[in-house]
The first five atom37 places (N, CA, C, CB, O) and aatype in JSON, in Angstrom:
{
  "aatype": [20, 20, 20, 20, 20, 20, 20, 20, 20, 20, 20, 20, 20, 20, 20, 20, 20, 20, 20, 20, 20, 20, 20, 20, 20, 20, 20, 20, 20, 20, 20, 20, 20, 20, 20, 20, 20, 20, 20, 20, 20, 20, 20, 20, 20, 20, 20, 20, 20, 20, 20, 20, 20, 20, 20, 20, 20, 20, 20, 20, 20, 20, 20, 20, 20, 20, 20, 20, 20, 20, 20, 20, 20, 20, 20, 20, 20, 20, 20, 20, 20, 20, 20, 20, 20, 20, 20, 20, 20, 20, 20, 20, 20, 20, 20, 20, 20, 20, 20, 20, 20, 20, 20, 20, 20, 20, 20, 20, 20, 20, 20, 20, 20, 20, 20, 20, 20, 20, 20, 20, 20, 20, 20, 20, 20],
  "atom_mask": [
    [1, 1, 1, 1, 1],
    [1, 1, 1, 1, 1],
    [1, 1, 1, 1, 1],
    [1, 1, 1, 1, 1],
    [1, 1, 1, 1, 1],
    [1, 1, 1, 1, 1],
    [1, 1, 1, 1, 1],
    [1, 1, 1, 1, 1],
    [1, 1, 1, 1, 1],
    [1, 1, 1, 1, 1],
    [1, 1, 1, 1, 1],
    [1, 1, 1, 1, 1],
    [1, 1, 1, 1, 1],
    [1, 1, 1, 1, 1],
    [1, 1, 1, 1, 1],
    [1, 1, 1, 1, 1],
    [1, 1, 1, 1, 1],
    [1, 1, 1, 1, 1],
    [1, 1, 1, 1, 1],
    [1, 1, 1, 1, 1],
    [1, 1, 1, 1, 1],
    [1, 1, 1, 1, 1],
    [1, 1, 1, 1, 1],
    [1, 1, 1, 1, 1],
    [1, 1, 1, 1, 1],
    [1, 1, 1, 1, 1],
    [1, 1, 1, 1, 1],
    [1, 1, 1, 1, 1],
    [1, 1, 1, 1, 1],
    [1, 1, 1, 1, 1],
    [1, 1, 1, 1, 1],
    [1, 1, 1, 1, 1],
    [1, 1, 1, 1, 1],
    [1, 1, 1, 1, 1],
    [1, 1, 1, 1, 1],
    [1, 1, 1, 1, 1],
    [1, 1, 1, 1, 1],
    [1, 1, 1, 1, 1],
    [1, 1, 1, 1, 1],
    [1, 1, 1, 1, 1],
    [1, 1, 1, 1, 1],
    [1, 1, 1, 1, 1],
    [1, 1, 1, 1, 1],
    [1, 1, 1, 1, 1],
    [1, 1, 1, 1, 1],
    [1, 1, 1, 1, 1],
    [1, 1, 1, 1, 1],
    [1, 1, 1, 1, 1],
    [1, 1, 1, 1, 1],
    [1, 1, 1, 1, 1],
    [1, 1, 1, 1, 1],
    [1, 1, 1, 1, 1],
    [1, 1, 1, 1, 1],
    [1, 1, 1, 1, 1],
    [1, 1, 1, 1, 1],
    [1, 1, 1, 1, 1],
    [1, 1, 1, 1, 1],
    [1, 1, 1, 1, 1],
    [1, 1, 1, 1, 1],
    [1, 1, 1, 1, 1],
    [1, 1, 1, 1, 1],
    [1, 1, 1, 1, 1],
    [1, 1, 1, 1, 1],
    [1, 1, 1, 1, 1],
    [1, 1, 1, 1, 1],
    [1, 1, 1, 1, 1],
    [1, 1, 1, 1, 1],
    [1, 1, 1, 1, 1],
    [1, 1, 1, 1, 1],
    [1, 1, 1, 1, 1],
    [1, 1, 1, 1, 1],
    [1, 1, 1, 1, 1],
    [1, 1, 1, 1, 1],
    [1, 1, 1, 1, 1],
    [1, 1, 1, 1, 1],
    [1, 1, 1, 1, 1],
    [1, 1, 1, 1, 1],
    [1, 1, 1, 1, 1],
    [1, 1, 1, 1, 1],
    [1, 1, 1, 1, 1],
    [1, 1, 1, 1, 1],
    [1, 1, 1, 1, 1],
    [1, 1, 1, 1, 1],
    [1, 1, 1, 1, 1],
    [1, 1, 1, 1, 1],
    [1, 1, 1, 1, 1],
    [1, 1, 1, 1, 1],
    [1, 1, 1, 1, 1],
    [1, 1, 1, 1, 1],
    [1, 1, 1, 1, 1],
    [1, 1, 1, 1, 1],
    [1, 1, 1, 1, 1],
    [1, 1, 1, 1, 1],
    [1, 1, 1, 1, 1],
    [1, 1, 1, 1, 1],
    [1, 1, 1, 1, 1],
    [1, 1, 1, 1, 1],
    [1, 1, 1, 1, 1],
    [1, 1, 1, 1, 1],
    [1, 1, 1, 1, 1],
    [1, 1, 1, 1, 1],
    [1, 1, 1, 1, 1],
    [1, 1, 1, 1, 1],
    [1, 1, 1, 1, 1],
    [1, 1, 1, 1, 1],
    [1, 1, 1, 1, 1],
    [1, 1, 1, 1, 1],
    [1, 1, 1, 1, 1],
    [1, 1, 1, 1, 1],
    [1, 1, 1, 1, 1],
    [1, 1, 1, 1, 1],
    [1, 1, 1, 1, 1],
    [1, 1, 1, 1, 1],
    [1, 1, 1, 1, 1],
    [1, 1, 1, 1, 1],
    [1, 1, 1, 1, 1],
    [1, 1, 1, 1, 1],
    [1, 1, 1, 1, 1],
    [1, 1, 1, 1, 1],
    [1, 1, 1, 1, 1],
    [1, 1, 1, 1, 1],
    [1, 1, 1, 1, 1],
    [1, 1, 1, 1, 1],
    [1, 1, 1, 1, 1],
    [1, 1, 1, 1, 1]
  ],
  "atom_positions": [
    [[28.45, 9.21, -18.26], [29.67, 8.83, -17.57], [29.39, 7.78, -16.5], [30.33, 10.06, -16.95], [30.19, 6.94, -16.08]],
    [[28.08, 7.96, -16.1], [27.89, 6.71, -15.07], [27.19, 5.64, -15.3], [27.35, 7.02, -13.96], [26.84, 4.75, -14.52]],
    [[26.97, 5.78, -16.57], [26.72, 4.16, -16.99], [27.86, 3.54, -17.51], [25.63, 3.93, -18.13], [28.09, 2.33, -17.4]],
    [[28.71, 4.51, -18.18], [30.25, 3.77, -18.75], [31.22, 3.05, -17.56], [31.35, 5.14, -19.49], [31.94, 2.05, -17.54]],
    [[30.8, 4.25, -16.44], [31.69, 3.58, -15.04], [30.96, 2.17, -14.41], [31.68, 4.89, -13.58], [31.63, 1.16, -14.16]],
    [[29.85, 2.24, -14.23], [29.31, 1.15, -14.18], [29.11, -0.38, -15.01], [28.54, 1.62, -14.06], [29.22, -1.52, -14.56]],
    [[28.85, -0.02, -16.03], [29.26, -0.96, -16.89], [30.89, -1.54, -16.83], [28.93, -0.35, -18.16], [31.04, -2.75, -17.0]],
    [[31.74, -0.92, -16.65], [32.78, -0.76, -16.44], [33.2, -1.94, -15.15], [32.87, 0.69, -16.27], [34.14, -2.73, -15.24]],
    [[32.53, -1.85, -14.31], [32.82, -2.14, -12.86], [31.92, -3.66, -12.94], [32.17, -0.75, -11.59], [32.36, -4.69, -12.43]],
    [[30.61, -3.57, -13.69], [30.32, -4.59, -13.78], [30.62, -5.85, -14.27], [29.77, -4.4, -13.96], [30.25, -6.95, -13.85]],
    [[31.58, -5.44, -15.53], [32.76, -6.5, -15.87], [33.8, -6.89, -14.95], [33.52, -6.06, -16.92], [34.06, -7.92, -14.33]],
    [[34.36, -5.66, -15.06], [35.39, -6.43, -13.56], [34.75, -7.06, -12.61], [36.19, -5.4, -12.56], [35.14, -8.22, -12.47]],
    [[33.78, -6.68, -11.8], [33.19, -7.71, -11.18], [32.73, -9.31, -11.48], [32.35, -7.17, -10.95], [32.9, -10.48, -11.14]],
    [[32.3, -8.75, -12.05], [31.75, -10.35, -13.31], [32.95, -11.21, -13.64], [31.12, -9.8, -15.25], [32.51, -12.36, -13.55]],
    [[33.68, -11.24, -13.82], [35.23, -11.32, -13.83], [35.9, -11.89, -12.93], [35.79, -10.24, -13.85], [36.59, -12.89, -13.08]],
    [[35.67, -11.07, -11.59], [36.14, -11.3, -10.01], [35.61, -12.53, -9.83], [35.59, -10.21, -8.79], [36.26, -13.53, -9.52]],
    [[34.35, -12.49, -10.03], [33.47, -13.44, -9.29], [33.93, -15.18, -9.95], [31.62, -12.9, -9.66], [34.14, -16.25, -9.39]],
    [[33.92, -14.79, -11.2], [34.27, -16.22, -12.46], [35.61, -16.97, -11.64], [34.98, -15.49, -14.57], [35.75, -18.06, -11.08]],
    [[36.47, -15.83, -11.88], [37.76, -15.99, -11.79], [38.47, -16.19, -10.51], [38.22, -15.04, -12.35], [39.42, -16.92, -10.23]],
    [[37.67, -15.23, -9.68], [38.92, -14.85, -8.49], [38.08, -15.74, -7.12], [39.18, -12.58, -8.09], [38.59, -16.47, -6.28]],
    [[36.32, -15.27, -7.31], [35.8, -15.9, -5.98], [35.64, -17.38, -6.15], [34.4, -15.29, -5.52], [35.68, -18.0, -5.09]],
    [[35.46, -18.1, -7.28], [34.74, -19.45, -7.81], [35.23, -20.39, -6.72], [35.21, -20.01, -9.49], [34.41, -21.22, -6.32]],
    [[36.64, -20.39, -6.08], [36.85, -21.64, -5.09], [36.57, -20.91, -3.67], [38.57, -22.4, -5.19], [36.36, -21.63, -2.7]],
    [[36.56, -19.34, -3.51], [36.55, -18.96, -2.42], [35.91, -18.93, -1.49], [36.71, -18.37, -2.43], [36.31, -19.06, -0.33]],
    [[34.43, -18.69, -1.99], [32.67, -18.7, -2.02], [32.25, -19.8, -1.97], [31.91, -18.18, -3.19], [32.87, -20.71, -2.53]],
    [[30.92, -20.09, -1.18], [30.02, -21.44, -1.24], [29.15, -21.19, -2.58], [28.9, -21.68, 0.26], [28.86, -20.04, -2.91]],
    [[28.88, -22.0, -3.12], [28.12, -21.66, -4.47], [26.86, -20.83, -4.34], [27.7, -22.96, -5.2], [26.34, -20.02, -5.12]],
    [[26.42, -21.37, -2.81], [25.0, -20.2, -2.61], [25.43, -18.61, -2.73], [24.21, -20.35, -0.83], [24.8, -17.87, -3.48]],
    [[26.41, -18.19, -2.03], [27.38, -17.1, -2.22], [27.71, -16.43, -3.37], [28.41, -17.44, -1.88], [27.48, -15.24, -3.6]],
    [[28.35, -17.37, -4.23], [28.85, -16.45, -5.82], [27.39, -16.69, -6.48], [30.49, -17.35, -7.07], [27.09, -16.2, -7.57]],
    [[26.67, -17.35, -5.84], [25.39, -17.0, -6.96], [24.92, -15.46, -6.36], [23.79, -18.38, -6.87], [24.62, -14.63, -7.22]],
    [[24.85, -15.12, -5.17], [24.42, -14.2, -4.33], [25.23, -13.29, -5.46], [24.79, -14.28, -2.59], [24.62, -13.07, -6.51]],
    [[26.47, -12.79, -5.31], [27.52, -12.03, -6.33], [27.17, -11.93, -8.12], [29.04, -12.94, -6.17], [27.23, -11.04, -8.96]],
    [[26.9, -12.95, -8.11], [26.74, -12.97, -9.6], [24.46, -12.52, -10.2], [27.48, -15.15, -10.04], [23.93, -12.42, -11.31]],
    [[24.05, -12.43, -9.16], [23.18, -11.66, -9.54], [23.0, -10.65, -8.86], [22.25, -12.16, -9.69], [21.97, -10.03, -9.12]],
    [[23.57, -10.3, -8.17], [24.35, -8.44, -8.32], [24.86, -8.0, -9.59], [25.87, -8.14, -7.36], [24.34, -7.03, -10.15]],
    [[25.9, -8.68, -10.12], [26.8, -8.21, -11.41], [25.45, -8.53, -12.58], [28.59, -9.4, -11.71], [25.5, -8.0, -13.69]],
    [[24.38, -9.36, -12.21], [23.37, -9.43, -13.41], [22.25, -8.02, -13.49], [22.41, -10.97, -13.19], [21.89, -7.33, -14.44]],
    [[21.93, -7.98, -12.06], [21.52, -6.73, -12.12], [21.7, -5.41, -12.88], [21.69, -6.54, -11.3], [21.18, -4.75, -13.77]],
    [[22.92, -5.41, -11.86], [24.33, -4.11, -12.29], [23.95, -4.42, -13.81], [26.56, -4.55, -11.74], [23.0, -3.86, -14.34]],
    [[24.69, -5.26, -14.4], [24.25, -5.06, -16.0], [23.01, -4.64, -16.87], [24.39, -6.11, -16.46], [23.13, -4.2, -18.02]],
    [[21.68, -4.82, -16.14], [20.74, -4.97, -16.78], [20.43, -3.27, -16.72], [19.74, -6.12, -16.21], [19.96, -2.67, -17.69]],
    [[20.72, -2.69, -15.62], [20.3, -1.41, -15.02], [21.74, -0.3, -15.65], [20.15, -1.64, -12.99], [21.62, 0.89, -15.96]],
    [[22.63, -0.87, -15.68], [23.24, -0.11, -16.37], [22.99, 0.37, -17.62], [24.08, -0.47, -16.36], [23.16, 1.56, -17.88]],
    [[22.4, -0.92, -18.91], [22.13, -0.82, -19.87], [20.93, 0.41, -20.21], [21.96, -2.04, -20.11], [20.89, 1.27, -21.09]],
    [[19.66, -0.08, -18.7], [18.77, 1.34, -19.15], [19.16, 2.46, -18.28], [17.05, 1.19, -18.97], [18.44, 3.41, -18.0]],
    [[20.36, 2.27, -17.9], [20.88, 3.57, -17.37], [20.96, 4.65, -19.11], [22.8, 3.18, -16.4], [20.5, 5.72, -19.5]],
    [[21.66, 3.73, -19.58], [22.81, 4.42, -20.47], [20.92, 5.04, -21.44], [24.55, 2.84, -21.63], [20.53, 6.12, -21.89]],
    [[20.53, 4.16, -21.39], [19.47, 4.65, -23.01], [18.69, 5.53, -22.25], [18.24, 3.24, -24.02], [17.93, 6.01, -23.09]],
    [[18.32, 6.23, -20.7], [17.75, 7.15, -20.46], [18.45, 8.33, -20.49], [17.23, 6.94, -19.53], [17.84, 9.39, -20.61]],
    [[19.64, 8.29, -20.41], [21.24, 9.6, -20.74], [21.11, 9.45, -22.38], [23.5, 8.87, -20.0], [22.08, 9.85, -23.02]],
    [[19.91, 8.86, -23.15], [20.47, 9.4, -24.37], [18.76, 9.91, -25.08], [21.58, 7.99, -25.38], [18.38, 10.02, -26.25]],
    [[18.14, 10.09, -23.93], [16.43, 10.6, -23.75], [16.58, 12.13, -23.61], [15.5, 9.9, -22.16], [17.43, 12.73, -22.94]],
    [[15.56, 12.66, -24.39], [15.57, 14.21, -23.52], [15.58, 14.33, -22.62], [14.81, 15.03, -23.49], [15.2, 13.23, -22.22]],
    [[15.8, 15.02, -21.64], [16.18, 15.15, -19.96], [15.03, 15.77, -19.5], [17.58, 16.12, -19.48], [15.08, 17.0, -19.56]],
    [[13.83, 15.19, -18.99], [12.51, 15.62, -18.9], [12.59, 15.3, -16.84], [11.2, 14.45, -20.19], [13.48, 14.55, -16.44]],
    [[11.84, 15.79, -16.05], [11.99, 15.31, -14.86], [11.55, 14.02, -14.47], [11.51, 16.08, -14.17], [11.91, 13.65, -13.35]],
    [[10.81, 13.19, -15.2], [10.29, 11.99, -15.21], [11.52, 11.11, -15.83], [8.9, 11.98, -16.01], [11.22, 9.93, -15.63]],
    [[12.83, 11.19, -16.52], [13.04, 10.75, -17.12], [14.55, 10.63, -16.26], [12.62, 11.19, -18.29], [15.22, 9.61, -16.31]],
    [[14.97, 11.89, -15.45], [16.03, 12.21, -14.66], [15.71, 11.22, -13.46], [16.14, 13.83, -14.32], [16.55, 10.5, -12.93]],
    [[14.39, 11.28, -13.08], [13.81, 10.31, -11.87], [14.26, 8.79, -12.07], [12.06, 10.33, -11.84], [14.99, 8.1, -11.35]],
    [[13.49, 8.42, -13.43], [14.17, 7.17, -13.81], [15.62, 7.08, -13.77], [13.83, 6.85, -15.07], [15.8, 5.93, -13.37]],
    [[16.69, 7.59, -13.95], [17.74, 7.48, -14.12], [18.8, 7.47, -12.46], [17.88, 8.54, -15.18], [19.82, 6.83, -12.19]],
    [[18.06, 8.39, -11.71], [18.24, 8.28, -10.71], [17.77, 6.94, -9.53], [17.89, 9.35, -10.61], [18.1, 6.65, -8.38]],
    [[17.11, 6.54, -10.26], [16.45, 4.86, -9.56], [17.3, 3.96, -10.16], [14.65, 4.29, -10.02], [17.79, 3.19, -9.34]],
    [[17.65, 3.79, -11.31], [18.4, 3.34, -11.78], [19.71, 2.99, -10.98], [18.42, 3.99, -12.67], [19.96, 1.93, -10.39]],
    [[20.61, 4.33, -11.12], [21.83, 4.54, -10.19], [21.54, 3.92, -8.47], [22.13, 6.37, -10.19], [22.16, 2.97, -7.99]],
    [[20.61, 4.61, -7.84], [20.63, 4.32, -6.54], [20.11, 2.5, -6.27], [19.59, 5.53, -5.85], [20.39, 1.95, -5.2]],
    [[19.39, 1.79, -7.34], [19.17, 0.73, -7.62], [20.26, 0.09, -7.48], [18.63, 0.65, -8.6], [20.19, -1.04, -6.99]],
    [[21.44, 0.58, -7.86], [22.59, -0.23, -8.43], [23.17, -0.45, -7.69], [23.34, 0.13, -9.28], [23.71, -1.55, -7.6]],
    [[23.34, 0.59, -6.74], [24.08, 0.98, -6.11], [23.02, 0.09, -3.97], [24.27, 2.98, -6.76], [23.58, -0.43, -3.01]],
    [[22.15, 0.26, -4.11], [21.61, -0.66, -3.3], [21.48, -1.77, -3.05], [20.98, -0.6, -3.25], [21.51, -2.33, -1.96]],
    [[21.23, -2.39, -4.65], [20.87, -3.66, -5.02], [22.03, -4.6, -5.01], [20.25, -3.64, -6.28], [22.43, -5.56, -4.35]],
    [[22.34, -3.98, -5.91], [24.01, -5.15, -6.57], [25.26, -4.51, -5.37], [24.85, -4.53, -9.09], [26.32, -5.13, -5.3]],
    [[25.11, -3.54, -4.69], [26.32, -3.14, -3.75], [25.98, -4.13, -2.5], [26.35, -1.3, -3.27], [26.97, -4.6, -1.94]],
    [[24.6, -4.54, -1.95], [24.34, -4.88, -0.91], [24.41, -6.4, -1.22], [23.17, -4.25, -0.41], [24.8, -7.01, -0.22]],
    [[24.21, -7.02, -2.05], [24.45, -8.28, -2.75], [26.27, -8.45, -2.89], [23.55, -8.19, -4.38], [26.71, -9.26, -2.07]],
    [[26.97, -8.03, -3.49], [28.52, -7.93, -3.09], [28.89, -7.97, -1.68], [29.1, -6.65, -3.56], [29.69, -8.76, -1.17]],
    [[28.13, -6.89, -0.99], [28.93, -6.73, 0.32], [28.39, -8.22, 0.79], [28.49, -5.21, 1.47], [29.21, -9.04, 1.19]],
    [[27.21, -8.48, 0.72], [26.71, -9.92, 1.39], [27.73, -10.73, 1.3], [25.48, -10.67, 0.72], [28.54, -11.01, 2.19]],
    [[27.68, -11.31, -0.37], [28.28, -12.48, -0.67], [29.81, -12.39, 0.09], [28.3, -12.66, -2.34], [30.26, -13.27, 0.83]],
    [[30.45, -11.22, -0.21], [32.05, -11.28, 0.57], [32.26, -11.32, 1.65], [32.85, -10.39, 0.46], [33.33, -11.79, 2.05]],
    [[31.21, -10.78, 2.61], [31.27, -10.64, 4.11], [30.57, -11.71, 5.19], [30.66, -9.32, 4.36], [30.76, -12.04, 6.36]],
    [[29.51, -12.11, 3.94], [28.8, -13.25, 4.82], [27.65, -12.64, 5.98], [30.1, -14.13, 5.71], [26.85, -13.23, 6.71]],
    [[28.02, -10.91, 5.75], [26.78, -10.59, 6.56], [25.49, -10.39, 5.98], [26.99, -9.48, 7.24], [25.2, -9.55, 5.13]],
    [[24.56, -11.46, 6.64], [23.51, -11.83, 6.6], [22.17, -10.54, 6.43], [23.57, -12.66, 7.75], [21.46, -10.35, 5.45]],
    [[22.18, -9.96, 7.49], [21.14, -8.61, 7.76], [21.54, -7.33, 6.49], [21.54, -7.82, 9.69], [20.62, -6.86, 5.82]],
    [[22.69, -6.96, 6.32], [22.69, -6.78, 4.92], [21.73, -7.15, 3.98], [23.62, -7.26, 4.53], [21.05, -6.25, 3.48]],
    [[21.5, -8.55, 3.56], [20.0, -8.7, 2.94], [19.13, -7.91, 2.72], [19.32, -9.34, 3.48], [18.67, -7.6, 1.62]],
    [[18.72, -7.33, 4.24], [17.66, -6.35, 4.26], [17.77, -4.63, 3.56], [17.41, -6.29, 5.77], [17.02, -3.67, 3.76]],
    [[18.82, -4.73, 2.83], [19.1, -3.44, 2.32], [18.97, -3.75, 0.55], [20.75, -2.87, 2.95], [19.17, -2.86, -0.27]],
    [[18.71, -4.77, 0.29], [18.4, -5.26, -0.58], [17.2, -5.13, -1.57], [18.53, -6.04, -0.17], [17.47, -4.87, -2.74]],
    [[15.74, -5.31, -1.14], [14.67, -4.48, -1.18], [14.29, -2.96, -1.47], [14.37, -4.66, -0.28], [13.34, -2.47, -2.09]],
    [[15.47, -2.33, -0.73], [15.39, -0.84, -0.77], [15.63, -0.71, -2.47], [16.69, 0.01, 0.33], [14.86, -0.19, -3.28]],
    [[17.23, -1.5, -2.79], [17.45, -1.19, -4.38], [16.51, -1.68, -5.33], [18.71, -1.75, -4.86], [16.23, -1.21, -6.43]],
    [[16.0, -2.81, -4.7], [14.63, -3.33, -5.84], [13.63, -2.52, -5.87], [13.84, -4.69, -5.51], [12.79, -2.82, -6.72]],
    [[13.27, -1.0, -4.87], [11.9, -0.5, -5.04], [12.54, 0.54, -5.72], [10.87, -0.18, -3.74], [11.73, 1.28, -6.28]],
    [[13.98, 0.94, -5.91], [14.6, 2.37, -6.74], [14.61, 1.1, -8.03], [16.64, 3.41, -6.04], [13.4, 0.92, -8.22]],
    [[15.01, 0.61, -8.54], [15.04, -0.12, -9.61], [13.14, 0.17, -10.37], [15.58, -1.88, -9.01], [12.73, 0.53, -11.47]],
    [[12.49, -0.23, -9.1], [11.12, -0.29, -9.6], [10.24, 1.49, -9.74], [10.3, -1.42, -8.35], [9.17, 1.81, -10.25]],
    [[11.37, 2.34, -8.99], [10.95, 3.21, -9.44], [11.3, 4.33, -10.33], [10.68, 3.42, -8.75], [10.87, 5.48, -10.22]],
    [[12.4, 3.75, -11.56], [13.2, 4.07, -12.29], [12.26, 3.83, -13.36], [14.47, 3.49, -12.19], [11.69, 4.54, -14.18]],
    [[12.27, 2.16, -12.98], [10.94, 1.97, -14.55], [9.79, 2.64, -14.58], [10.19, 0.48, -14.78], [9.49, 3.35, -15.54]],
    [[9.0, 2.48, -13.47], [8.04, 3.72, -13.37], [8.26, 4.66, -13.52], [7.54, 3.99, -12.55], [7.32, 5.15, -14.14]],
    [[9.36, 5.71, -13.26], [9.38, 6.78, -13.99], [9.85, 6.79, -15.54], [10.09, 7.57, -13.27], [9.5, 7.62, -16.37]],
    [[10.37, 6.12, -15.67], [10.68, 5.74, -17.43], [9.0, 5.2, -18.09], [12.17, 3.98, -17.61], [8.93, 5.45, -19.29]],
    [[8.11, 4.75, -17.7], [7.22, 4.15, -18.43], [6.5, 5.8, -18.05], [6.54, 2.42, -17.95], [6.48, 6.34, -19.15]],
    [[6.05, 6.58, -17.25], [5.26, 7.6, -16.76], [5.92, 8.81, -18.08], [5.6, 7.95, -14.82], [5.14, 9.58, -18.63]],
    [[6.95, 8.79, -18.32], [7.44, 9.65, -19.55], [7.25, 9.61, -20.72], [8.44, 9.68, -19.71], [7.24, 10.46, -21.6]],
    [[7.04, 8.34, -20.7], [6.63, 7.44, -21.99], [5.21, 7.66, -22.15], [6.93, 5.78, -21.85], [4.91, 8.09, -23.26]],
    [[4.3, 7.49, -21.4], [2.85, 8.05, -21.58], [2.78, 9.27, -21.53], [1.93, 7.65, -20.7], [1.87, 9.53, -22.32]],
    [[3.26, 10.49, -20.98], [2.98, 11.44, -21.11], [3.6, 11.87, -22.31], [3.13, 11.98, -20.11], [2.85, 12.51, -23.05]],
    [[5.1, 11.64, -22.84], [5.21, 11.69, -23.92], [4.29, 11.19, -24.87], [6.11, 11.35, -24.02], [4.02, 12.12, -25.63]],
    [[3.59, 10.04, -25.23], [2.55, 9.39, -26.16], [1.31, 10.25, -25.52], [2.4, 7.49, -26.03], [0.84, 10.55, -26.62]],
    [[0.9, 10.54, -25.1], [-0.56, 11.47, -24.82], [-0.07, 12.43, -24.95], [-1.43, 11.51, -23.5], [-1.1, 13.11, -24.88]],
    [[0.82, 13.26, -25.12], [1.09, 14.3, -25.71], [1.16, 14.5, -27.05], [1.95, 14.58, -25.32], [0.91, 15.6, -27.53]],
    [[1.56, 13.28, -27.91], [1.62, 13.51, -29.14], [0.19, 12.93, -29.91], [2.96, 12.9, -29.6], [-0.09, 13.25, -31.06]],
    [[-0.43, 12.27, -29.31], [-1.73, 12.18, -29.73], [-2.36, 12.8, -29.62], [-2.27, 11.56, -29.52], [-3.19, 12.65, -30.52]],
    [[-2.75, 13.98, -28.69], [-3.17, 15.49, -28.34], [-2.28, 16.53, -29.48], [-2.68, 15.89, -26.47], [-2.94, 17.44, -29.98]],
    [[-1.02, 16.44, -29.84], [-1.05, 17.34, -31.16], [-1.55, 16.9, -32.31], [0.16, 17.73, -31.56], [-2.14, 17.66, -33.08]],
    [[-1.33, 15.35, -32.63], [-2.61, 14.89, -33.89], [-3.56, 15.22, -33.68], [-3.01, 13.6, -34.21], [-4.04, 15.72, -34.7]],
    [[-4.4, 15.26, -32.64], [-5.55, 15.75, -32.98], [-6.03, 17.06, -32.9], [-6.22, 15.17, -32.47], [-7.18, 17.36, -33.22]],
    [[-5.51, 17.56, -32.65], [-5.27, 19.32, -32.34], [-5.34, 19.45, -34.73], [-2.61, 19.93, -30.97], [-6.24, 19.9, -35.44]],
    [[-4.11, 18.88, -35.09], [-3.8, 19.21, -36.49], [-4.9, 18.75, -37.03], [-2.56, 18.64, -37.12], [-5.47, 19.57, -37.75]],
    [[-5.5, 17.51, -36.9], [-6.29, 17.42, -37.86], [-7.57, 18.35, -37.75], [-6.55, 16.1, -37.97], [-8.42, 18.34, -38.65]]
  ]
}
């Protein structure tokens, strides 16, 4: 449900920005906006394919970096570009290290999943 809402929001945004900010904004600005909404998209997408993973705690972690990523990253990038406040920026970073620790927990599942199943091959043979 919260990748559909997100995804969701990321169009309309994406949208906003094309449509509604393009004369409103300095171009440094809607670029600021529009890689928020690139983000938002990219993180939504492995939002959605870790909600369709077994639900392992490494895998819930990722998903949760994901969300709070999104929600740091591309929220603090919006609020920037519309408000023009600057120090905002600095909240920016925070969503890039949940982003970075989403994939890390998505790749950490992924090896323990794969060393797990190479430990039952060789167990069978």
């Amino acid at each position: 449900m919260i990748a559909a809402l997100s995804g969701l929001l990321a169009v309309a945004l994406g949208a906003f920005a094309s449509h509604g900010l393009k004369g409103m904004l300095e171009p440094y600005l809607l670029q600021v906006f529009q890689t928020g909404v690139q983000y938002q998209f990219y993180h939504t997408l492995a939002l959605l394919a870790v909600a369709l993973l077994p639900q392992r705690p490494a895998i819930r972690l990722a998903g949760w970096g994901f969300i709070s990523g999104i929600v740091l990253f591309s929220g603090s990038l919006y609020v920037l570009a519309l408000s023009g406040v600057h120090w905002l920026g600095a909240i920016t970073p925070l969503g890039g290290c949940a982003f970075l620790t989403g994939w890390g927990a998505l790749f950490w599942a992924a090896f323990k999943s794969d060393r797990n199943q190479i430990d039952a091959d060789s167990t069978q043979r």
